[in-house]
Biopython code that builds the backbone (N, CA, C, O; Angstrom):
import numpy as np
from Bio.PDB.StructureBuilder import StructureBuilder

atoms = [
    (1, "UNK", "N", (36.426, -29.239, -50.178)),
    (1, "UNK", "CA", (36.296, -29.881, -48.893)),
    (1, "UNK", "C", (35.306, -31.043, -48.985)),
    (1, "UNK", "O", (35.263, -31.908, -48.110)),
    (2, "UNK", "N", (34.686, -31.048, -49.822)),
    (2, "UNK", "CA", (33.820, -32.020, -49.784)),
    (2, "UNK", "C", (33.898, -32.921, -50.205)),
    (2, "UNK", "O", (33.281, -33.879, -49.740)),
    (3, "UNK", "N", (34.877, -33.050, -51.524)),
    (3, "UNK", "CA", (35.700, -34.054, -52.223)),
    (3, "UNK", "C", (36.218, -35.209, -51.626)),
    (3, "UNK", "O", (36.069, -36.334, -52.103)),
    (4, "UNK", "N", (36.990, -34.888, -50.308)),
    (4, "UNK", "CA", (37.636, -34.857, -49.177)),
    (4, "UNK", "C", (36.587, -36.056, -48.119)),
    (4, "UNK", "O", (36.746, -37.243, -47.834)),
    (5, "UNK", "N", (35.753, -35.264, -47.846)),
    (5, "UNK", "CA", (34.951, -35.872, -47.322)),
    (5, "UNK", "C", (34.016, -36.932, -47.686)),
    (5, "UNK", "O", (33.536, -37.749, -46.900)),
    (6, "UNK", "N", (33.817, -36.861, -48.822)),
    (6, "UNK", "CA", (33.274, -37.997, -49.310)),
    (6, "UNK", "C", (34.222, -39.240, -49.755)),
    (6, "UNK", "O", (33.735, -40.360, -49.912)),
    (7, "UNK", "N", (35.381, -39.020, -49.916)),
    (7, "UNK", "CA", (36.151, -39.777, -49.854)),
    (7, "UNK", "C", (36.585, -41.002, -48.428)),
    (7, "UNK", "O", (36.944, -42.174, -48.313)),
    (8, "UNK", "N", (36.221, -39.647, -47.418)),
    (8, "UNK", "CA", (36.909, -40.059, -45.839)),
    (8, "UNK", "C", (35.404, -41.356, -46.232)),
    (8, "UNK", "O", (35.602, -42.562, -46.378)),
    (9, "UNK", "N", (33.906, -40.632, -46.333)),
    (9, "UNK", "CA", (33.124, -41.789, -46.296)),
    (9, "UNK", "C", (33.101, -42.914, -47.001)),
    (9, "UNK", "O", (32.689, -43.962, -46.504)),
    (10, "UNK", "N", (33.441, -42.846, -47.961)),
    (10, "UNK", "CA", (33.617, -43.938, -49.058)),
    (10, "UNK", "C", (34.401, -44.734, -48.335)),
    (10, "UNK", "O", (33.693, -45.696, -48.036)),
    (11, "UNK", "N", (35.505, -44.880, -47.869)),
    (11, "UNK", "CA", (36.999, -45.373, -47.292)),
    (11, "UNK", "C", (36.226, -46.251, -45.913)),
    (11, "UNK", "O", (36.631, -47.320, -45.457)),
    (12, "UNK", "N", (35.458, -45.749, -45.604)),
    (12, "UNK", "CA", (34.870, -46.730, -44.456)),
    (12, "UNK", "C", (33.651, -47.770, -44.776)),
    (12, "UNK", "O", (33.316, -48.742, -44.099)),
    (13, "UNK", "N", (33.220, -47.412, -45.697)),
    (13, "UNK", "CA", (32.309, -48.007, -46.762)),
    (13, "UNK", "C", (32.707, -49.226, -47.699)),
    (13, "UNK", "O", (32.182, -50.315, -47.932)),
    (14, "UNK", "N", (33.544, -48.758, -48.018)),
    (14, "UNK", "CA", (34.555, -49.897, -48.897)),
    (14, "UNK", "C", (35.574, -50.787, -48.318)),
    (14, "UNK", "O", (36.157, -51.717, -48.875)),
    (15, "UNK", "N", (35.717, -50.287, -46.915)),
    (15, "UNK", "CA", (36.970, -50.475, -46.114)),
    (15, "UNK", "C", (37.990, -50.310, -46.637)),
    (15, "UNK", "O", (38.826, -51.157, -46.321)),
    (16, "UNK", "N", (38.355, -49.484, -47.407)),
    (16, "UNK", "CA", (39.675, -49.408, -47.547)),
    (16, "UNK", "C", (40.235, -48.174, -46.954)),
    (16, "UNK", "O", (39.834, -47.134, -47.477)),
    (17, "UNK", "N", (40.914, -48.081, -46.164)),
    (17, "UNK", "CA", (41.544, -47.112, -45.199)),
    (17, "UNK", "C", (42.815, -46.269, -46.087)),
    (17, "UNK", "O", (43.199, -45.166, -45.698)),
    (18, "UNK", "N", (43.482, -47.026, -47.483)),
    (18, "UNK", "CA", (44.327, -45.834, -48.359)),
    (18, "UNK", "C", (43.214, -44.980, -48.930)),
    (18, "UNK", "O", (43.586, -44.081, -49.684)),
    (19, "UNK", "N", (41.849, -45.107, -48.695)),
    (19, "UNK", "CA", (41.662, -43.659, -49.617)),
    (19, "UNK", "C", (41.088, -42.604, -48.490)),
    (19, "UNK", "O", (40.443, -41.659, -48.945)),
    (20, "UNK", "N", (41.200, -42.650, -47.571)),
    (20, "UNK", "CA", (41.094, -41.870, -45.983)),
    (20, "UNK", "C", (42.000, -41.136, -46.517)),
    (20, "UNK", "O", (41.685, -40.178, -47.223)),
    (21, "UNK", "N", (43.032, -41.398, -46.317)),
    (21, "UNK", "CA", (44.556, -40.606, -46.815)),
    (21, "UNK", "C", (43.893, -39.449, -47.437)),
    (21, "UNK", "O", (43.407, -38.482, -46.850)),
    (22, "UNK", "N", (43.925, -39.616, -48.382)),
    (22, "UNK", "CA", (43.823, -38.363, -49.487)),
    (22, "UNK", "C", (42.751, -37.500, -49.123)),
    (22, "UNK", "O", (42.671, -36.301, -49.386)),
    (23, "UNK", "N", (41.686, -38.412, -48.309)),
    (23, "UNK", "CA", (40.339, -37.565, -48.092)),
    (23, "UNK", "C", (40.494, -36.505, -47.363)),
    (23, "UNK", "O", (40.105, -35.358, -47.582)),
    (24, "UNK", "N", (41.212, -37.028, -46.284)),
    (24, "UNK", "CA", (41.510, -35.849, -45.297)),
    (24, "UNK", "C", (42.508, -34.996, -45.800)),
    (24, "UNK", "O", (42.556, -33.784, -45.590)),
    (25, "UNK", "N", (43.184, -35.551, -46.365)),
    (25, "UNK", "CA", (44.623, -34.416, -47.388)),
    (25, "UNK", "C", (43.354, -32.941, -48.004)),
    (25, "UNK", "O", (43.411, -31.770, -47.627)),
    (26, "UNK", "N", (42.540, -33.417, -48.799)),
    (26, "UNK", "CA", (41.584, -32.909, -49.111)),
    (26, "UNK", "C", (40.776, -31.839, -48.620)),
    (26, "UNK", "O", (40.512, -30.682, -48.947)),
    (27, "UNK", "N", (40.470, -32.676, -47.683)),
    (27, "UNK", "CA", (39.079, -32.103, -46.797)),
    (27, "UNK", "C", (39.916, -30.815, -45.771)),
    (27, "UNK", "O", (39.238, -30.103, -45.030)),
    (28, "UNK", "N", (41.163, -30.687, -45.847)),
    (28, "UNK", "CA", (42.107, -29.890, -44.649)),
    (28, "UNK", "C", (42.578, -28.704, -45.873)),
    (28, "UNK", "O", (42.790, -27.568, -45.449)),
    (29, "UNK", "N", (42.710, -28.908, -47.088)),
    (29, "UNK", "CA", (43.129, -27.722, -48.293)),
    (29, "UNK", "C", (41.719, -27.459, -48.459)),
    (29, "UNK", "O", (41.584, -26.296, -48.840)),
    (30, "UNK", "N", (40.684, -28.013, -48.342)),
    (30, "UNK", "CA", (39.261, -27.104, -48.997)),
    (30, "UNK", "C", (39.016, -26.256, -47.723)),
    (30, "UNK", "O", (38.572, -25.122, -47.903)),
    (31, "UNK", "N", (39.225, -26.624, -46.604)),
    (31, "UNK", "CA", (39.217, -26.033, -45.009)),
    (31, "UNK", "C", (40.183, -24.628, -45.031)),
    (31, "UNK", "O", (39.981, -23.524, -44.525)),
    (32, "UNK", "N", (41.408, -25.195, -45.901)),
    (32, "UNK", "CA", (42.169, -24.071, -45.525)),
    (32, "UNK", "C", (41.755, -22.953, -46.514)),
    (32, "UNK", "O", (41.729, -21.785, -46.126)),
    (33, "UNK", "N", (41.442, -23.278, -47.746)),
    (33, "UNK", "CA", (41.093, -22.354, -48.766)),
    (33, "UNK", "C", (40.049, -21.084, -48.107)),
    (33, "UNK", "O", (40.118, -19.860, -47.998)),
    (34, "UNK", "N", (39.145, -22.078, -47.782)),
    (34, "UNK", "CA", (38.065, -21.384, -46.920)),
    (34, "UNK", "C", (37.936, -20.115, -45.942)),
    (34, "UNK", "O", (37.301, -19.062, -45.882)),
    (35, "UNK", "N", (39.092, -20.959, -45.065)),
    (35, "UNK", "CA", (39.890, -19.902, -43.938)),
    (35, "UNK", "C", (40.583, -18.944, -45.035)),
    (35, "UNK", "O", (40.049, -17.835, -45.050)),
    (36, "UNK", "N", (41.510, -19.076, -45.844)),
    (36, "UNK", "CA", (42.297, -18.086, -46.570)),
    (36, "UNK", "C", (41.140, -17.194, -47.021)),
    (36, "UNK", "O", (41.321, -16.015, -46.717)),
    (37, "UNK", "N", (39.916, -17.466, -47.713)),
    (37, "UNK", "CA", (38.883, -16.709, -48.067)),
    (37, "UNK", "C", (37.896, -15.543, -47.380)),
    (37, "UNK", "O", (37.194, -14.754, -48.012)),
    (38, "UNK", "N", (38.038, -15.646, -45.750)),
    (38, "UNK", "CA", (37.621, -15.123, -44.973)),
    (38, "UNK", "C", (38.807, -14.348, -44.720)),
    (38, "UNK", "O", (38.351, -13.220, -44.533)),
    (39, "UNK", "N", (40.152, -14.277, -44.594)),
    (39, "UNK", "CA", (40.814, -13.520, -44.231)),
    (39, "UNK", "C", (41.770, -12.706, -45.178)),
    (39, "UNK", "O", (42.837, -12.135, -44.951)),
    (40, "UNK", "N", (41.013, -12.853, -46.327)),
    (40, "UNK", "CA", (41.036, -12.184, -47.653)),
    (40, "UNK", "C", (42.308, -12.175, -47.596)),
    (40, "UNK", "O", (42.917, -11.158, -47.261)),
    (41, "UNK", "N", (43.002, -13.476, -47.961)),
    (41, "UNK", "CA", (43.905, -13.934, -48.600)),
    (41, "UNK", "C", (44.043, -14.756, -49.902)),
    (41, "UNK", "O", (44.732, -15.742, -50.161)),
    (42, "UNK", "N", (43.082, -13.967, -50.712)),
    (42, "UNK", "CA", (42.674, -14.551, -52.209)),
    (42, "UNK", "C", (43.618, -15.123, -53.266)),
    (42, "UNK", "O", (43.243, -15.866, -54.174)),
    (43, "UNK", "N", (45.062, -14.654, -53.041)),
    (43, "UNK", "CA", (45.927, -14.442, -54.484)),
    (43, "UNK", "C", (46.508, -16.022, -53.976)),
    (43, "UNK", "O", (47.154, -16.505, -54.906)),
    (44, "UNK", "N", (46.458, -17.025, -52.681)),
    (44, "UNK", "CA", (47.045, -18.286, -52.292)),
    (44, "UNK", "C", (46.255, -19.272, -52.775)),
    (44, "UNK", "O", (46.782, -20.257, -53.293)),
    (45, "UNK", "N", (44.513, -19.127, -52.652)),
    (45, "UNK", "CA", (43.904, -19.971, -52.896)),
    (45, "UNK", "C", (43.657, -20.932, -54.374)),
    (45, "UNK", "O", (43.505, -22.153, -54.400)),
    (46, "UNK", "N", (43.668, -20.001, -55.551)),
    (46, "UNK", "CA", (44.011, -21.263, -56.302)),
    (46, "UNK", "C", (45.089, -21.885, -56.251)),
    (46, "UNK", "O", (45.121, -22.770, -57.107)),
    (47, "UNK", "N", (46.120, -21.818, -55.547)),
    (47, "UNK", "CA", (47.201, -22.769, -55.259)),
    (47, "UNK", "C", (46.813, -23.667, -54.452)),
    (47, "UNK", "O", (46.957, -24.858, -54.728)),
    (48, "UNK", "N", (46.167, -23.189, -53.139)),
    (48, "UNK", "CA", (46.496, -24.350, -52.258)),
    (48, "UNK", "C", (44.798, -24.879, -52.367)),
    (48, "UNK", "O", (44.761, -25.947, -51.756)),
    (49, "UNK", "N", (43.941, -24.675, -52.696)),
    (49, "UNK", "CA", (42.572, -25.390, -53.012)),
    (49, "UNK", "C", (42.459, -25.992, -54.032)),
    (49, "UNK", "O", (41.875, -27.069, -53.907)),
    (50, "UNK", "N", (42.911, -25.634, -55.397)),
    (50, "UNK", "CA", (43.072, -26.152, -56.787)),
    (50, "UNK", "C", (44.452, -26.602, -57.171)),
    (50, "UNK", "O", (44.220, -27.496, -57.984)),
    (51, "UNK", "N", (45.464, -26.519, -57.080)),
    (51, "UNK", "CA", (46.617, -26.912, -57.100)),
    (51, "UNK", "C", (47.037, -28.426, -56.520)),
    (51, "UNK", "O", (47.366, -29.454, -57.111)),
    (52, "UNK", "N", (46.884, -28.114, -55.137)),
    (52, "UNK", "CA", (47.819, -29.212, -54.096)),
    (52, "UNK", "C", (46.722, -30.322, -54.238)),
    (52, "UNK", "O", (46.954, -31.505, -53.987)),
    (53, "UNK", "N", (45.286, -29.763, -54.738)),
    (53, "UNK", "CA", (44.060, -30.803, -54.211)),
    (53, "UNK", "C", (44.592, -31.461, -55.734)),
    (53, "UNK", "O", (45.230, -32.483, -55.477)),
    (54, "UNK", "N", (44.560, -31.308, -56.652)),
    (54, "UNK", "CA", (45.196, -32.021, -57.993)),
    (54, "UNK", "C", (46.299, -33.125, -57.694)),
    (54, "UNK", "O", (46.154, -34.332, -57.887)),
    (55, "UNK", "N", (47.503, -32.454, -57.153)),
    (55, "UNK", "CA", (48.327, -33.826, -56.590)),
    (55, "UNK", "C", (48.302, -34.419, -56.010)),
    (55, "UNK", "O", (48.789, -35.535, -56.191)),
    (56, "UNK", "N", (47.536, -33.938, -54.609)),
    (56, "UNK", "CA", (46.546, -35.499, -53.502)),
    (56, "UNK", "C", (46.130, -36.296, -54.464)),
    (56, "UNK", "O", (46.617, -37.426, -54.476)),
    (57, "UNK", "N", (45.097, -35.916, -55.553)),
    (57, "UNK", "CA", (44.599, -36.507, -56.152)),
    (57, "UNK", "C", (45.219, -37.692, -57.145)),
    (57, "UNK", "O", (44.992, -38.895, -57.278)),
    (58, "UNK", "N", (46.156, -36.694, -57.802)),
    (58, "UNK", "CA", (47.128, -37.328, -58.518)),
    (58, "UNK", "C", (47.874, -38.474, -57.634)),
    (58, "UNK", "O", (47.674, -39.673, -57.825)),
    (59, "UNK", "N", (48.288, -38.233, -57.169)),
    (59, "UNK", "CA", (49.201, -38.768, -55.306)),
    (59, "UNK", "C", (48.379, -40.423, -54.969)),
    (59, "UNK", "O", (48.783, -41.585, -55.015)),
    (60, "UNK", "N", (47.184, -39.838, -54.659)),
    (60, "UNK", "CA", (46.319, -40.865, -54.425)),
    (60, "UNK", "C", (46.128, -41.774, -55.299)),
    (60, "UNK", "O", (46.359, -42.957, -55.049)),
    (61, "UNK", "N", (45.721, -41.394, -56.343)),
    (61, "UNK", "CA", (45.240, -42.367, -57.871)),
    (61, "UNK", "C", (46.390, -43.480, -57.904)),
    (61, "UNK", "O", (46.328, -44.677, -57.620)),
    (62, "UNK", "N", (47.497, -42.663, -58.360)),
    (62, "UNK", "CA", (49.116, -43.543, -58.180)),
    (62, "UNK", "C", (49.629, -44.216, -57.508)),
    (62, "UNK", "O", (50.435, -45.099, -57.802)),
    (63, "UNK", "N", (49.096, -43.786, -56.101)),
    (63, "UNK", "CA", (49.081, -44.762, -55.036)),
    (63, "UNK", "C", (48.314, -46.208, -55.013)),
    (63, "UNK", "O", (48.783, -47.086, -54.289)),
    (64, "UNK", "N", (47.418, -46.411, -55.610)),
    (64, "UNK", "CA", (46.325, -46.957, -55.443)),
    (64, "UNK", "C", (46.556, -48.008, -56.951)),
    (64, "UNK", "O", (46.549, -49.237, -57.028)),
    (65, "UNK", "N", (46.684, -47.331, -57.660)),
    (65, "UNK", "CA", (47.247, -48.036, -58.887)),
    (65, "UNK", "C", (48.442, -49.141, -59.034)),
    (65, "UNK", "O", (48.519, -50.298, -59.447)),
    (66, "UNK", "N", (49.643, -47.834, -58.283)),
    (66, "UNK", "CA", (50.452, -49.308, -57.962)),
    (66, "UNK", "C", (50.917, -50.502, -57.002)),
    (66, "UNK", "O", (51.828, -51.320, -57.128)),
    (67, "UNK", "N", (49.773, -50.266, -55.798)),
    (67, "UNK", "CA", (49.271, -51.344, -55.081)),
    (67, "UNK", "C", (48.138, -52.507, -56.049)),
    (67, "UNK", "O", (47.681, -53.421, -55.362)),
    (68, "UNK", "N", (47.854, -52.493, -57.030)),
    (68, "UNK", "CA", (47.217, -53.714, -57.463)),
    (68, "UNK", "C", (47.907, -54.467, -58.295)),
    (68, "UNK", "O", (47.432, -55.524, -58.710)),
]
sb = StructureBuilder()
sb.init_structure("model")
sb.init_model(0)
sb.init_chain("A")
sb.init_seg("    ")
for serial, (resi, resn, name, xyz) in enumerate(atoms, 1):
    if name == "N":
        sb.init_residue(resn, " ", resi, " ")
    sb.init_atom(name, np.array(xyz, "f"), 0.0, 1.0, " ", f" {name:<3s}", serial, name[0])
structure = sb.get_structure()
């Protein structure tokens, strides 16, 4: 989640509003992991905290790459 969030800040910092995108993509799977963790739903979370946050990531990078 924090990944996420520092991203959302960076993005207003830099002005660039494509890396918001991903931040919040981010910052909403470290949120959900979280929630899954409290409601001891353990066996989802490396999927959707470590998994999906890899292809935002991935997602994002690629994005960003082939806009220049």
């Amino acid at each position: 989640m924090i990944v996420g969030l520092h991203f959302v800040v960076l993005a207003r910092v830099w002005k660039r509003g494509a890396i918001a995108v991903p931040g919040v993509v981010l910052s909403g799977l470290g949120a959900a992991g979280m929630i899954m963790a409290a409601a001891s739903s353990v066996e989802w979370i490396p999927f959707v905290s470590g998994a999906l946050s890899g292809v935002t990531l991935l997602a994002g990078s690629l994005y960003g790459a082939a806009r220049r």
